[in-house]
C-alpha positions in Angstrom: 152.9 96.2 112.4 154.9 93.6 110.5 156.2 96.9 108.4 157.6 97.9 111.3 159.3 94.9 112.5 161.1 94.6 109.4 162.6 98.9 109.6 163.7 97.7 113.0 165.2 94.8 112.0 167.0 96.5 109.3 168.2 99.3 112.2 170.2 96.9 113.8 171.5 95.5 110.6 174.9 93.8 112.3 173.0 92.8 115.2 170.5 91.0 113.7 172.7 89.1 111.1 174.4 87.8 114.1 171.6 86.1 115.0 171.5 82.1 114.6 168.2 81.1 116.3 165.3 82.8 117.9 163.9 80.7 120.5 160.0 81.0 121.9 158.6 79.3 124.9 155.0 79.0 123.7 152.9 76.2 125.3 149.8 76.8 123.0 149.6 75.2 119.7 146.8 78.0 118.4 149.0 80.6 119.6 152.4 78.9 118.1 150.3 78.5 114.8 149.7 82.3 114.9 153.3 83.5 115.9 154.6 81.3 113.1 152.2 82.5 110.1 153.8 86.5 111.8 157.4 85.3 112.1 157.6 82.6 109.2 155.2 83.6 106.7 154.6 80.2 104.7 157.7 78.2 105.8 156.5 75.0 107.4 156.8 73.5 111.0 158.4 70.6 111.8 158.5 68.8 115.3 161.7 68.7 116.5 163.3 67.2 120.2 162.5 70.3 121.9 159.9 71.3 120.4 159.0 72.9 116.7 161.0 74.9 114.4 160.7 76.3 111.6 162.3 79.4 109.3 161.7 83.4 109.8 160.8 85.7 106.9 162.1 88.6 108.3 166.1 87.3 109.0 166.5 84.6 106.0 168.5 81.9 107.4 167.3 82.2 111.0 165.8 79.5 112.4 162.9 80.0 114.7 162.8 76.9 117.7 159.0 77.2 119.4 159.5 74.7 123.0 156.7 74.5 125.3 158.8 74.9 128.7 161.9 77.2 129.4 163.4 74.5 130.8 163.8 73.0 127.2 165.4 76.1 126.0 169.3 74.8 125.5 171.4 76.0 127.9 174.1 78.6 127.0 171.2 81.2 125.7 172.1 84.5 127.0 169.3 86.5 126.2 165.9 86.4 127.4 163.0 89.3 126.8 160.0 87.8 128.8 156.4 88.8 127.0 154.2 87.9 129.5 154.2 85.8 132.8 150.6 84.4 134.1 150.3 84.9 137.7 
């Protein structure tokens, strides 16, 4: 899975080196722990105002923001691919 991730990013070459931040609205810290370890490998987390952030392995230099509410997500973000919604 994480092989294919990384041919995708690779696919979209100029699009992804465009990208400054990935932002996640993830209000469980077991399930934040997990997407970090996928998207950031060994790179630590720090707190941060919003949230947590810390660094991806698959686009060096990207920073990956975690917040627990969409609300804390700055304003002026464009693009949004919702996961899942609970009911």
């Amino acid at each position: 899975m994480l092989r294919g991730r990384s041919q995708t990013v690779r696919n979209f070459g100029p699009l992804a080196t465009a990208i400054d931040t990935v932002f996640l609205v993830e209000a469980s810290p077991a399930l934040r722990e997990a997407q970090r370890t996928l998207l950031c490998g060994d790179a630590p987390m720090e707190e941060i105002d919003i949230g947590y952030r810390s660094t991806s392995r698959h686009l060096p230099g990207t920073k990956v923001i975690w917040c627990e509410d969409v609300r804390l997500v700055p304003q002026g973000i464009t693009t949004c691919f919702p996961i899942h919604f609970l009911p």
